[in-house]
LUMTIPA-782777 format. One line per field, with one value per atom (N, C-alpha, C, O, CB): residue number from 1; residue in three letters; x, y, z. Coordinates in steps of 0.2 Angstrom, whole numbers. Glycine has a CB too. Layout:
BEGIN
k: (NUM|...)
r: (Ala|...)
u: (X|...)
v: (Y|...)
w: (Z|...)
This chain:
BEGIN
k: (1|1|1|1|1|2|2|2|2|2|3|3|3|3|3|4|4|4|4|4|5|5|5|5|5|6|6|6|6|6|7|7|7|7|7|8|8|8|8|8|9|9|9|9|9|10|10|10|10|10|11|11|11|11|11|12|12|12|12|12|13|13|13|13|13|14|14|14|14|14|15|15|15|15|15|16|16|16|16|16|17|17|17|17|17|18|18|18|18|18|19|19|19|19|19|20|20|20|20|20|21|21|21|21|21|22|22|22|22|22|23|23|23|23|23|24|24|24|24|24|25|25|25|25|25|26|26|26|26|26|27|27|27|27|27|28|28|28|28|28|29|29|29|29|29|30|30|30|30|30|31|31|31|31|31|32|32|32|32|32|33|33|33|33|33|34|34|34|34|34|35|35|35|35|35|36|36|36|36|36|37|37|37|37|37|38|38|38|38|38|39|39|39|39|39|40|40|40|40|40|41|41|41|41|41|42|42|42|42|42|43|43|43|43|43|44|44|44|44|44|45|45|45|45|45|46|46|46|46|46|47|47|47|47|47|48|48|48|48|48|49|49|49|49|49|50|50|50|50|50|51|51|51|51|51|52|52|52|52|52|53|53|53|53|53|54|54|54|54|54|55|55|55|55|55|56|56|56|56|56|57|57|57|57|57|58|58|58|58|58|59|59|59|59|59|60|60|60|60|60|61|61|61|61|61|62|62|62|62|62|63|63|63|63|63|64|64|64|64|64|65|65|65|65|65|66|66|66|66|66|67|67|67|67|67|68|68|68|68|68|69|69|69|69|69|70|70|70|70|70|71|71|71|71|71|72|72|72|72|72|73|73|73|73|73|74|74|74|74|74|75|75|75|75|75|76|76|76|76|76|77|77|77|77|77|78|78|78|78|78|79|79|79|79|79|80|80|80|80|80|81|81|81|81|81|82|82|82|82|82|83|83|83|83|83|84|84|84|84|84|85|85|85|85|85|86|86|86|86|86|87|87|87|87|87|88|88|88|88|88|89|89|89|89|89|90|90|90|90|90|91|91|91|91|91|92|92|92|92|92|93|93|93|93|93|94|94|94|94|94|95|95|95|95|95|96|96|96|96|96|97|97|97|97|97|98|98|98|98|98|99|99|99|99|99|100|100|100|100|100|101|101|101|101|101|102|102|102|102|102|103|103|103|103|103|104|104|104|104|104|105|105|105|105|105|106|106|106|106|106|107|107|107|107|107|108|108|108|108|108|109|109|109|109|109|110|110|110|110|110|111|111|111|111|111|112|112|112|112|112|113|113|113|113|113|114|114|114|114|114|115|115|115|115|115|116|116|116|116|116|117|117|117|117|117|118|118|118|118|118|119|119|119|119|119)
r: (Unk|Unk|Unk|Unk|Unk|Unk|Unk|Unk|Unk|Unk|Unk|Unk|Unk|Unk|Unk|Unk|Unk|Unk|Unk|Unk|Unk|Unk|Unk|Unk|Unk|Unk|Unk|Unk|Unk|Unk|Unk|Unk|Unk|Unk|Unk|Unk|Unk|Unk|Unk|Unk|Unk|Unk|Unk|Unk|Unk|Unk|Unk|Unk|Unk|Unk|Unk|Unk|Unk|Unk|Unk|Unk|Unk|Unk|Unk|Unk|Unk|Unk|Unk|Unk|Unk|Unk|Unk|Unk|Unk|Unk|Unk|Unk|Unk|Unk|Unk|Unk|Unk|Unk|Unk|Unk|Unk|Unk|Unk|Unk|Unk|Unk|Unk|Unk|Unk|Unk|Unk|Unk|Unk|Unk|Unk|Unk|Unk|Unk|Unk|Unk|Unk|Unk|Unk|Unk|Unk|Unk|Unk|Unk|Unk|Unk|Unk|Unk|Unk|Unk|Unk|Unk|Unk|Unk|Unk|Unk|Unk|Unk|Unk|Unk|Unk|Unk|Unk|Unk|Unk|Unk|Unk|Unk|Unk|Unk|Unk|Unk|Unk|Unk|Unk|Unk|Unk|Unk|Unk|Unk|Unk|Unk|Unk|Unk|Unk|Unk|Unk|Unk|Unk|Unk|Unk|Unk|Unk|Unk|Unk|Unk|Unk|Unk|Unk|Unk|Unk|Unk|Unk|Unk|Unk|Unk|Unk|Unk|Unk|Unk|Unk|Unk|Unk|Unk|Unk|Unk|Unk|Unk|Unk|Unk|Unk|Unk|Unk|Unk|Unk|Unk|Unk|Unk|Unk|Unk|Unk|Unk|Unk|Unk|Unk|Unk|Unk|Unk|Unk|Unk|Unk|Unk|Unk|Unk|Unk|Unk|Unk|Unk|Unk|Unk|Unk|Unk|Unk|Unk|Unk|Unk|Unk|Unk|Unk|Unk|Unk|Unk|Unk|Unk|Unk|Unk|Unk|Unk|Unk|Unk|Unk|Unk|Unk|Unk|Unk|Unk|Unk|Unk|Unk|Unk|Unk|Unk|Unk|Unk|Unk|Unk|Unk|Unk|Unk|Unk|Unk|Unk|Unk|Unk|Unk|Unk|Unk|Unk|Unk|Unk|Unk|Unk|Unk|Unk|Unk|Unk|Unk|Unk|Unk|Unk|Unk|Unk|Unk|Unk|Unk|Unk|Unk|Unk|Unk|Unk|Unk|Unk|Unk|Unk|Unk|Unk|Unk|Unk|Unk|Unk|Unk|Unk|Unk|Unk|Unk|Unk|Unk|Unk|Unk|Unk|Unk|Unk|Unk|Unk|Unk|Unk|Unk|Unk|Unk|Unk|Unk|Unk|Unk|Unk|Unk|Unk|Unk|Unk|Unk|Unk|Unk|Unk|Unk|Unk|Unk|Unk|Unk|Unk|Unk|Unk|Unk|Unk|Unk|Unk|Unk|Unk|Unk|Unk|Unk|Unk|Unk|Unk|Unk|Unk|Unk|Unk|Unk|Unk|Unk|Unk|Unk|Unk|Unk|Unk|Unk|Unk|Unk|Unk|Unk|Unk|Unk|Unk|Unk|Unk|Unk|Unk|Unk|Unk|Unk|Unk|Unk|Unk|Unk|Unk|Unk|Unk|Unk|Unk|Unk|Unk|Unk|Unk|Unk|Unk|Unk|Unk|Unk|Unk|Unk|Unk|Unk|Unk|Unk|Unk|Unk|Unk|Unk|Unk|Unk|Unk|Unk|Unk|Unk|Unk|Unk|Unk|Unk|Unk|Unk|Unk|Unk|Unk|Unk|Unk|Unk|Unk|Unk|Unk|Unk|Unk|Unk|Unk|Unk|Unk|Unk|Unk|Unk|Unk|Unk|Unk|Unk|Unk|Unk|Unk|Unk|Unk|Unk|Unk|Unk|Unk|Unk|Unk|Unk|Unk|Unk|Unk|Unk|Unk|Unk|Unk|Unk|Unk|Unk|Unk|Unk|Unk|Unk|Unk|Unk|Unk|Unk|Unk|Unk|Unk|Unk|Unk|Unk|Unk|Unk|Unk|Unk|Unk|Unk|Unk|Unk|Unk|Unk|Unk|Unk|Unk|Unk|Unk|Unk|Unk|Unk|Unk|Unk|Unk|Unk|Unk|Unk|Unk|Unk|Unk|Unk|Unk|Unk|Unk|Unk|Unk|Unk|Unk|Unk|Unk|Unk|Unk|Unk|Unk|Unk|Unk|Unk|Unk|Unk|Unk|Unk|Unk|Unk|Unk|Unk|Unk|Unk|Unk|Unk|Unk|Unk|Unk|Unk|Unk|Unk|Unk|Unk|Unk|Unk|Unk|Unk|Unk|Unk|Unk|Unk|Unk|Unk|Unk|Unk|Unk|Unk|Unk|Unk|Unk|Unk|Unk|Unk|Unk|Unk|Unk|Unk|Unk|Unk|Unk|Unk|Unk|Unk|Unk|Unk|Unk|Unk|Unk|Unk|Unk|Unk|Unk|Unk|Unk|Unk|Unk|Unk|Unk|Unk|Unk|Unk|Unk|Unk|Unk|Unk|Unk|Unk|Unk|Unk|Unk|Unk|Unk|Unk)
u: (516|517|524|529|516|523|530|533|529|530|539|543|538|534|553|539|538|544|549|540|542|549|546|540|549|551|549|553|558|550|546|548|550|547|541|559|562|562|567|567|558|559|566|570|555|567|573|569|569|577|563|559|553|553|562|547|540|538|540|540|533|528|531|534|523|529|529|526|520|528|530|530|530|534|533|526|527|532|536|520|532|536|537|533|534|544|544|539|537|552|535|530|534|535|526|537|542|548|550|544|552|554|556|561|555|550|547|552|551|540|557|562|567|570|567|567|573|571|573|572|562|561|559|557|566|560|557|564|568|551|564|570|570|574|572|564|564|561|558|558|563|561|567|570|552|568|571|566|561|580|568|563|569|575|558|566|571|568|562|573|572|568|573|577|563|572|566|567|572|564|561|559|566|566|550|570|572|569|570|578|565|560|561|562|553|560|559|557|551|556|560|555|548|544|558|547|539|536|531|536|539|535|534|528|542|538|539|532|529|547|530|527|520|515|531|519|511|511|505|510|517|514|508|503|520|513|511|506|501|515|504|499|493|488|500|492|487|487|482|487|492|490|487|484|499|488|484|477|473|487|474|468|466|463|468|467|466|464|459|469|471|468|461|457|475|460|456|450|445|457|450|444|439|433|447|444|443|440|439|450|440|441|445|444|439|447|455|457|456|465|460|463|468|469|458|472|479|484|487|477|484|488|487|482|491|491|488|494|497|479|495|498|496|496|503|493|491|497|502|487|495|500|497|492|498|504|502|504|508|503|505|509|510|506|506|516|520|518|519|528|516|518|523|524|511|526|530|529|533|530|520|518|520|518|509|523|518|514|514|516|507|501|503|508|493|500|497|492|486|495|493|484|486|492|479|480|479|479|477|471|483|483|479|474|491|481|474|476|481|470|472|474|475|471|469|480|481|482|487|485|474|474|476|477|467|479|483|490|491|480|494|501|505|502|506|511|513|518|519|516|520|525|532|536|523|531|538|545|545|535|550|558|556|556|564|554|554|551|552|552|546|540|538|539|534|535|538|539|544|534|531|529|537|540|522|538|540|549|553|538|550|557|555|559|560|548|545|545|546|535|544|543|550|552|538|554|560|563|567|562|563|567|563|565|568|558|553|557|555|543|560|564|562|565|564|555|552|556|560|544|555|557|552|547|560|551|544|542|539|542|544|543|539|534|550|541|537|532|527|540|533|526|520|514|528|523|516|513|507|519|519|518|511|506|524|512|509|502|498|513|503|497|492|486|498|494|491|487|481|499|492|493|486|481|501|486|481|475|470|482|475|468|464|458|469|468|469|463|458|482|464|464|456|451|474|457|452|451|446|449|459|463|464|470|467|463|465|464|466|463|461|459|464|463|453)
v: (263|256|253|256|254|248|246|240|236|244|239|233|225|226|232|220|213|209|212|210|205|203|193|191|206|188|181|181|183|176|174|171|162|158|171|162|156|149|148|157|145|141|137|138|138|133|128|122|118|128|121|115|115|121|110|113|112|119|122|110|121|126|134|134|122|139|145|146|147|149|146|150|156|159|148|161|169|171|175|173|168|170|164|159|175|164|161|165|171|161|161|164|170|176|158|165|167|172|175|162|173|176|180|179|173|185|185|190|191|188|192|196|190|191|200|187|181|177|174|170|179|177|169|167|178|165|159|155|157|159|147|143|140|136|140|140|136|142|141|126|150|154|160|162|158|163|171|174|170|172|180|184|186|186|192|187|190|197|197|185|203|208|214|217|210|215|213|209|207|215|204|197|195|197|198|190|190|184|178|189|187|185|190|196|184|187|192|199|200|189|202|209|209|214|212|201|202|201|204|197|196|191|199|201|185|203|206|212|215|208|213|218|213|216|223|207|203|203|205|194|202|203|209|209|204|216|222|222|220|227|223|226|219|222|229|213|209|210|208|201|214|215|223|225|213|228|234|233|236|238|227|227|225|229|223|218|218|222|222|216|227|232|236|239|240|236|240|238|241|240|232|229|227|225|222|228|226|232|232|224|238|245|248|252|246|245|244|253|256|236|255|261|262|258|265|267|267|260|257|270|259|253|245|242|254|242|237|231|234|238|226|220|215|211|218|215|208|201|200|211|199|193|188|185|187|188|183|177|177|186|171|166|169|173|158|166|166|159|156|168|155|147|149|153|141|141|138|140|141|132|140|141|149|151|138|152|161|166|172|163|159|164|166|164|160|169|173|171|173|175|168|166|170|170|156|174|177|171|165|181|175|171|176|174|169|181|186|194|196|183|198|206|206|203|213|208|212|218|221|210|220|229|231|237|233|228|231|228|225|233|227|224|224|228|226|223|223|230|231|215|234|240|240|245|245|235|232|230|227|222|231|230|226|229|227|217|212|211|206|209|216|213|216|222|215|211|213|219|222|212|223|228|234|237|231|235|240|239|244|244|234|231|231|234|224|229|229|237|238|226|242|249|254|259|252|250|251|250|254|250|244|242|245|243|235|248|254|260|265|256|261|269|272|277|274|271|273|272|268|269|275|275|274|276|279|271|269|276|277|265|283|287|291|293|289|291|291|288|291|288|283|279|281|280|271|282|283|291|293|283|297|303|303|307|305|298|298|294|295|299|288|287|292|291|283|296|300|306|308|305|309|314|311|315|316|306|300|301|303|292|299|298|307|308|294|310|318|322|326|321|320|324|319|321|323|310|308|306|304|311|306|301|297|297|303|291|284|278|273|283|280|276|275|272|279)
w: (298|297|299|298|289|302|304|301|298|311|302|299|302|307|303|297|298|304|306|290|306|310|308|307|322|308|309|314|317|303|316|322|319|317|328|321|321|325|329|321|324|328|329|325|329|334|335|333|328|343|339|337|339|341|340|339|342|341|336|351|344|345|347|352|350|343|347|353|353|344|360|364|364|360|367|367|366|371|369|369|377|383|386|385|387|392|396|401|400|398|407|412|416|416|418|420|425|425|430|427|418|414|408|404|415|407|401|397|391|402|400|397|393|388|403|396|393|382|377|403|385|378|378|383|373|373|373|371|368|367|374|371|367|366|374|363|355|351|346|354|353|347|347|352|348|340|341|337|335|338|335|332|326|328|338|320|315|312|310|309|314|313|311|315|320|303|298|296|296|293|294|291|285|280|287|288|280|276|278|278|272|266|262|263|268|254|248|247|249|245|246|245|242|243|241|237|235|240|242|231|243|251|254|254|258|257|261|259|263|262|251|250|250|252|243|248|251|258|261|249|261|269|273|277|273|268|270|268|271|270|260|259|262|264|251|263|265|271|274|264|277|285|286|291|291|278|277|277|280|271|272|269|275|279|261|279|285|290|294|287|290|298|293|296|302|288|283|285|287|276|282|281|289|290|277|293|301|305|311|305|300|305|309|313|307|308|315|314|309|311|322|322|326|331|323|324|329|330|326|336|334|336|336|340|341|331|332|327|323|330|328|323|322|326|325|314|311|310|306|304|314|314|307|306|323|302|297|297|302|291|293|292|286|284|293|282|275|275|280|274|268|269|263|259|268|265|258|252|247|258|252|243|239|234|242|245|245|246|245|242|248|251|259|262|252|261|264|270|268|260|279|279|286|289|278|286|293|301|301|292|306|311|316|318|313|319|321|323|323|330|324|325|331|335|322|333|340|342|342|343|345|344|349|348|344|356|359|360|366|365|355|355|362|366|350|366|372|369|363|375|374|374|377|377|375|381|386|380|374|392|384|382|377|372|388|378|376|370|367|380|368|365|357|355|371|353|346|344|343|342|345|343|342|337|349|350|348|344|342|355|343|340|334|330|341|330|322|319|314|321|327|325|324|320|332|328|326|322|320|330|318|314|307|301|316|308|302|304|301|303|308|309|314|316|304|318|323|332|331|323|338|343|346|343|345|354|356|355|350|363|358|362|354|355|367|350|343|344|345|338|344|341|348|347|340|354|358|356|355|368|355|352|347|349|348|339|336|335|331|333|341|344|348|347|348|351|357|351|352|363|346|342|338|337|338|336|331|333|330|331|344|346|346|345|354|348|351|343|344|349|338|332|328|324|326|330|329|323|321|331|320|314|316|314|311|320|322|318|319|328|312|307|301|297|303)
């Protein structure tokens, strides 16, 4: 399981990337990683993005993108079973900032698919 991260805007809509520039990131977003939000917040996030990969059958890698609203809940935005693994890109900064190194985390993907525990 890896860390939460939010995405801040400045203004308008999340952009994922610049096209042309995809290292540089977006100009109306930063990523905050780990999320700062409450520790309750932080413990609904996890456990509603667990019940999700659960309930989805989801295996090995993957990041359920949630919204937090204002009120506290919780609403799903969608699973992404292959997250990106480039310099730039959440996954592997969410995995890090859980204490993982990519080079970990491919290990115990491989080790996961290998054994046929990917669940």
């Amino acid at each position: 399981m890896g860390e939460s991260d939010r995405v801040a805007l400045s203004h308008g809509f999340f952009k994922i990337h610049q096209e042309s520039h995809p290292e540089t990131g977006s100009e109306n977003s930063s990523f905050i990683c780990p999320a700062d939000i409450s520790a309750e917040s932080r413990s609904l996030v996890h456990e509603t993005a667990k019940a999700i990969y659960r309930a989805l059958g989801c295996g090995g890698l993957a990041r359920v993108d949630v919204f937090l609203k204002e009120d506290g809940k919780v609403v799903l935005n969608e699973v992404n079973t292959l997250p990106g693994l480039t310099s730039y890109s959440r996954y592997p900064r969410m995995m890090a900032a859980a204490g993982y190194s990519l080079a970990e985390v491919i290990d115990m993907l491989v080790s996961l698919t290998l054994t046929g525990k990917a669940q």
